[in-house]
N, C-alpha and C positions, 0 to 999 in steps of 0.2 A: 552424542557425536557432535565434534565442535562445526563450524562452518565450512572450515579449510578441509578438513576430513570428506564433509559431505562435496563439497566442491570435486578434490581429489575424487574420489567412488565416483563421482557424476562424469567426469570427462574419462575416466578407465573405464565403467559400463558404455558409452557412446565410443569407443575407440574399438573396444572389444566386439561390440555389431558391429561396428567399420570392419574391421580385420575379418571376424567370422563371415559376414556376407560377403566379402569381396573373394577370400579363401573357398568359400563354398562354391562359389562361381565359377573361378578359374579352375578346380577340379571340376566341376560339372562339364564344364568347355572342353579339358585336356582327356579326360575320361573319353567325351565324345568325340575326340578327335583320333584319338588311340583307336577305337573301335573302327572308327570310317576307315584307320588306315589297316587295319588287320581286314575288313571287309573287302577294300579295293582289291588286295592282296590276294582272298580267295576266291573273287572275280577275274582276276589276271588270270589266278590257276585253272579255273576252270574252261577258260577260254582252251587251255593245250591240253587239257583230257576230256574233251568232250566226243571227239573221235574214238572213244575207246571203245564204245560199244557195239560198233560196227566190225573190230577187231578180236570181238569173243567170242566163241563157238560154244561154250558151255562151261557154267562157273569151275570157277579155280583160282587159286592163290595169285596174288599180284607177281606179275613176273615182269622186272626192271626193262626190258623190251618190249614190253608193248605201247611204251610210250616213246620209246622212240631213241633219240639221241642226248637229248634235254628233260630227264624224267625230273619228274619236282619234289624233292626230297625236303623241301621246308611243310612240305602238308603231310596231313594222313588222307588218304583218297580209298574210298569204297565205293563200286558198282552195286546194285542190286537192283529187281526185279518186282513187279506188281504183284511178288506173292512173299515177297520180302528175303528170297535167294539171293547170295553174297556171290555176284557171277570176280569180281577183282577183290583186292583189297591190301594194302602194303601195313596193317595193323592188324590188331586184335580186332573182330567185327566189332565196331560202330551200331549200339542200339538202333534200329527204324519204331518209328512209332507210326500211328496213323495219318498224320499228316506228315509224312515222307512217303509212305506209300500212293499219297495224294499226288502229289509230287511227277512221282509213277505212270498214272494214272492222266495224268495230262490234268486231273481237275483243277490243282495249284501252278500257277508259272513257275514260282520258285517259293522257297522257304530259306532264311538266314534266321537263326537263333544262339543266344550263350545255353550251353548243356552242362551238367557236372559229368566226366566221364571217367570213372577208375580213379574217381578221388581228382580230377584236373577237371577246372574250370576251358572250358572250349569253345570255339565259336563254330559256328557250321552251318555250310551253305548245302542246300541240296536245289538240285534244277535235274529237270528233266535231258536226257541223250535225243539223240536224231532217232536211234533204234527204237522203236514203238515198245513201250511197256519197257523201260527201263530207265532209272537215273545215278546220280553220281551223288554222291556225299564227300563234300571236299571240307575240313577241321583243319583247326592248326589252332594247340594250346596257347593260353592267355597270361600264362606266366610272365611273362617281359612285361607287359602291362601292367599287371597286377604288382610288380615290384615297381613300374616305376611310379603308381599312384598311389602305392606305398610310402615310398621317397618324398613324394610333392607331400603327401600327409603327414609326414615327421614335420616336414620342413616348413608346411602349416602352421603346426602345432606350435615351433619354435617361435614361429614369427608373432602368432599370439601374445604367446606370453610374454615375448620380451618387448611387443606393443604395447599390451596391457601396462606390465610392470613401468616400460618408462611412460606413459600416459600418466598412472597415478604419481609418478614421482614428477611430472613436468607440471602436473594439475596443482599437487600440494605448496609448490614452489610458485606455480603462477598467485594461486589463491592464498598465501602469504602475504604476496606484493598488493593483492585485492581487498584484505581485510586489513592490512595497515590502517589505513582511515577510520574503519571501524574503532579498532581499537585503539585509537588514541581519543574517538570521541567517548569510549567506553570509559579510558581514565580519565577524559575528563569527566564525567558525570560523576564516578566514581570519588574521585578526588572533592565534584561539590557535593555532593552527598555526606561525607565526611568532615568536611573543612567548614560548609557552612557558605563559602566565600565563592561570592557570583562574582567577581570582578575581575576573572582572570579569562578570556575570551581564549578558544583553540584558535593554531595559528595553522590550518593547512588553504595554501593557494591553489584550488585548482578551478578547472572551468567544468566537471562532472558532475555527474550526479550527488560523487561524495564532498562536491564542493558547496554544492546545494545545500545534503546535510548539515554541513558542517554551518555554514551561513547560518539554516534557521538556529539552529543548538546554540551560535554565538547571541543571536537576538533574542532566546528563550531566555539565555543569562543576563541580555536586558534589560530585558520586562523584568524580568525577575529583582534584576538590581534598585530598577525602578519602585518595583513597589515595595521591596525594604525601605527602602529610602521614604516612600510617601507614609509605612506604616509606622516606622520610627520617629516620623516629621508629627503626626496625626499621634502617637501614643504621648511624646513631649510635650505639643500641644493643649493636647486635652487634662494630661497632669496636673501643667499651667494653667488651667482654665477653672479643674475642678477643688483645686485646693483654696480658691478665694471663696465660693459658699460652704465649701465644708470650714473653712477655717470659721468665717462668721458663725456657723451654725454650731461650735464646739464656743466661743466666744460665749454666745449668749443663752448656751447651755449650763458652759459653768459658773457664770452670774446668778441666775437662778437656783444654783445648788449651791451655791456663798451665801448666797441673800438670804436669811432666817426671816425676816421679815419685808415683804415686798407689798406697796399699795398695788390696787388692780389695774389703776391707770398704767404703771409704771408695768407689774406683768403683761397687759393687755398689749403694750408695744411690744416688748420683744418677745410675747405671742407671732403677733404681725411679724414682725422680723424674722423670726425663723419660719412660719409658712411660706414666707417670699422666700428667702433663699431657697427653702424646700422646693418651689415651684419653679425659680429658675434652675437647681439640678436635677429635677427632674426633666424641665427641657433640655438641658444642655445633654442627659443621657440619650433621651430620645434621637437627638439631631445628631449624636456623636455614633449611634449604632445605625441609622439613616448611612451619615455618609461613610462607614466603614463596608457598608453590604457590596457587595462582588458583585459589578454588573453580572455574570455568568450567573449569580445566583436572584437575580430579578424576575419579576413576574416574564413572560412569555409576551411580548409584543403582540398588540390587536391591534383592528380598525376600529380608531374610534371617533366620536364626533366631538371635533374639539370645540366647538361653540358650544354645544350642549354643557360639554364637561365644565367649561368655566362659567357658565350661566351659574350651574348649582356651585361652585366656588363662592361666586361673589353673592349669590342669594345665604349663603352660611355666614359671612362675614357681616351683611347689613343688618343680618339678627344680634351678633356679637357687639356689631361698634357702632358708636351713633355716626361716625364719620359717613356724609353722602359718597355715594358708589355709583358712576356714572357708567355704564353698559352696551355698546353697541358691537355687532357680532356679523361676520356674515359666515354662509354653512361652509366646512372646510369638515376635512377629515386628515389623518395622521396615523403613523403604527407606532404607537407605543403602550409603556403599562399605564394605564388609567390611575392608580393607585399614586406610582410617583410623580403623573403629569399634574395629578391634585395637589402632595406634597408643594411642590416647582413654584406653582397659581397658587397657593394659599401665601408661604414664605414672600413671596412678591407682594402680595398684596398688603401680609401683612410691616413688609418694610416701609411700604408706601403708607400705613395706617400710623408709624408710629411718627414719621417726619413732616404728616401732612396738617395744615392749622384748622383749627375745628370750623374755620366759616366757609373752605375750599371744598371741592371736589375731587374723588381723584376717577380719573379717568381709566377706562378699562378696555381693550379692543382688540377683536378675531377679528383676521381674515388671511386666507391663503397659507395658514399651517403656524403664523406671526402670533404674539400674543405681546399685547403692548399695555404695563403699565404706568402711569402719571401721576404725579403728585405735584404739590405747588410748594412743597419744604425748601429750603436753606440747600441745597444743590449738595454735588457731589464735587469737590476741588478736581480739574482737567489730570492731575500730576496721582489721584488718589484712585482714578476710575477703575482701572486696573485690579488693585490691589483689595478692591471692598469684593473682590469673589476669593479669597484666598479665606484658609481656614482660620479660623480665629481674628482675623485683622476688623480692626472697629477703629474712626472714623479719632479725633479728638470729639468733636462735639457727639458724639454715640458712648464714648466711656462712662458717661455719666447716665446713661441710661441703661434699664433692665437687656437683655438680650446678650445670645452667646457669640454672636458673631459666625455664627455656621450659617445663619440662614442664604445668604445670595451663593455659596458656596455647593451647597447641596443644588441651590436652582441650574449650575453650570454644571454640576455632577450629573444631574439627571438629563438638561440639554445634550452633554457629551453620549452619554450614554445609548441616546436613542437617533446619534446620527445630526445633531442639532446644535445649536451654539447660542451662547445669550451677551449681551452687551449694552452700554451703557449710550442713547443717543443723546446727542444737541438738539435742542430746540430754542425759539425764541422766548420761550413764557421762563420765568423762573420754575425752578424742584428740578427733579429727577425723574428721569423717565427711561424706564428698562426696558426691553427687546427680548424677547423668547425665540426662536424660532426652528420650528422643524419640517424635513422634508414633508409633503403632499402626500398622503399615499395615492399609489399608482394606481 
């Protein structure tokens, strides 16, 4: 069942209790009112035959005079006696049961009850007379009533249904006008799902809720366009990147399969040759599936102790390079993945490894969630700073050196990622000196 449908059913089920509760009511009300006035009624009568019993010498048939001038020909009226003797009666005797003879009896004030009588529904009062051991049974059938909460019950019944029926028809037509919105974010989803093409944003202006949706849905097509955009930039690139060692490595593959006779010196280099390019694509894979991984799909954020973490950083690199590594730290902690904050602190260090002159130091320093490295190299040009975190971009004086150019790249990918940002500061000493930094954890 679609939306509108269910909408529709939902406002004709809620209109339909409206109408049947409120229907139910007003007959319960009219019912009772109907009754009071048939009661009041055989209270009036009983008021002017109450005297009769003092006018009967010994039962016998209702005789039109002994009530007088004004006999009450809207009731049926029967006397009887504590032994249940019809001393009057202008009807067929009138059942007595035991509580009429109660009645009688003085031990009841009065009784009013509906009876079925000869197939007619009846109402009947019985009270006690002035004459001792006798009372009156005053009836008057319920037919008028009964037809006309007959009448109100049709008229119920109509009002129902034609409640019901235009409920669901005003429901279906409201909820139409409610799922519009819907369904045009449904074509559009529909349409990018097919098409392919995020760049077409739905166009509905409202200030609701479905304005809301619609808001995020255009941003989801965003994001979305955005990261075509960065996965096409990042697929080009790295195409770019990877066809200069594979090109060498097919180069001085088929030298060697030319060459029938090669001395070893001469194999022993473009041995070397092709391990190197092997080693730079093999980094370049690494660092190219690094900065592809989905923040959503990264390790789970901990607390961790970032002075600790980069301690064992830069203890891994002083075994690797003879370069001195100067170290000063103070305790800080941090939420992020340990694994990529090492990544971040390795690539840093080792950019600063590769610019730094073998008689320098480079400087290393925690504190406050900061992580600051230092080198004494050839600087980074003011107009370049920017640009040396993008993916693949390498420096003029860096082209001629080993490296993919991802590395400070992945270190802004993983700062971003964890709430953090990296950047290139001034200082007065010559080289370059990078800026890590991430929130404190709380």
């Amino acid at each position: 069942m679609s939306f509108r449908a269910r909408v529709a059913v939902l406002v004709a089920l809620v209109v339909a209790i409206a109408v049947a509760s409120v229907a139910g009511s007003f007959l319960y009300m009219a019912r009772g009112q109907a009754v009071d006035s048939i009661d009041s009624k055989l209270r009036l009568r009983a008021n002017e035959v109450t005297q009769l019993g003092e006018k009967l010498g010994r039962p016998q048939e209702f005789d039109r005079r002994l009530f007088g001038k004004y006999s009450p020909d809207d009731v049926l009226v029967q006397v009887f006696d504590v032994k249940g003797r019809i001393w009057a009666s202008n009807v067929e005797p009138l059942p007595i049961n035991s509580e009429d003879l109660s009645v009688a009896k003085r031990h009841l004030r009065a009784r009013i009850t509906t009876a079925e009588i000869a197939g007619y529904r009846m109402r009947v009062l019985t009270l006690p007379l002035r004459a001792n051991g006798r009372a009156v049974m005053i009836a008057r059938p319920m037919d008028e009533v009964d037809a006309q909460l007959a009448a109100l019950w049709r008229i119920s019944i109509q009002i129902f249904v034609i409640g019901v029926a235009g409920a669901a028809l005003i429901g279906f037509a409201v909820a139409g006008r409610v799922v519009r919105p819907v369904r045009r974010l449904t074509e559009a989803a529909t349409r990018v799902a097919d098409t392919q093409d995020v760049d077409q944003p739905i166009d509905i202006n409202r200030d609701d809720e479905f304005g809301q949706l619609a808001s995020s849905f255009n941003e989801m097509l965003r994001a979305l366009s955005l990261s075509r955009e960065q996965q096409h930039r990042l697929v080009t690139d790295a195409s770019h990147e990877l066809r200069t060692p594979i090109t060498s490595l097919r180069t001085n593959l088929e030298y060697m399969q030319r060459s029938s006779s090669i001395d070893d010196d001469e194999r022993q280099q473009v041995l070397d040759d092709v391990l190197f390019e092997l080693d730079q694509l093999t980094g370049l894979v690494t660092e190219l599936v690094d900065l592809a991984t989905d923040q959503h799909q990264m390790d789970e954020a901990e607390r961790i102790e970032l002075d600790e973490l980069v301690d064992a950083v830069v203890q891994r690199h002083r075994r690797r390079t003879s370069s001195e590594i100067e170290y000063s730290a103070n305790s800080c902690q941090i939420m992020a993945a340990p694994a990529l904050i090492e990544r971040a602190v390795s690539n840093m260090i080792d950019n600063a490894v590769k610019w730094n002159p073998p008689d320098s130091a480079i400087q290393v320093q925690v504190q406050d969630g900061v992580i600051v490295v230092s080198d004494s190299g050839p600087g980074i040009p003011i107009e370049e700073r920017e640009n040396v975190f993008e993916r693949f971009y390498r420096t003029e004086e860096a082209r001629s050196l080993p490296g993919s150019g991802l590395g400070l790249s992945i270190v802004r990918h993983v700062a971003e990622s964890f709430g953090g940002q990296v950047r290139i500061i001034d200082r007065d000493e010559p080289g370059t000196t990078i800026e890590l930094s991430f929130p404190p954890a709380g």
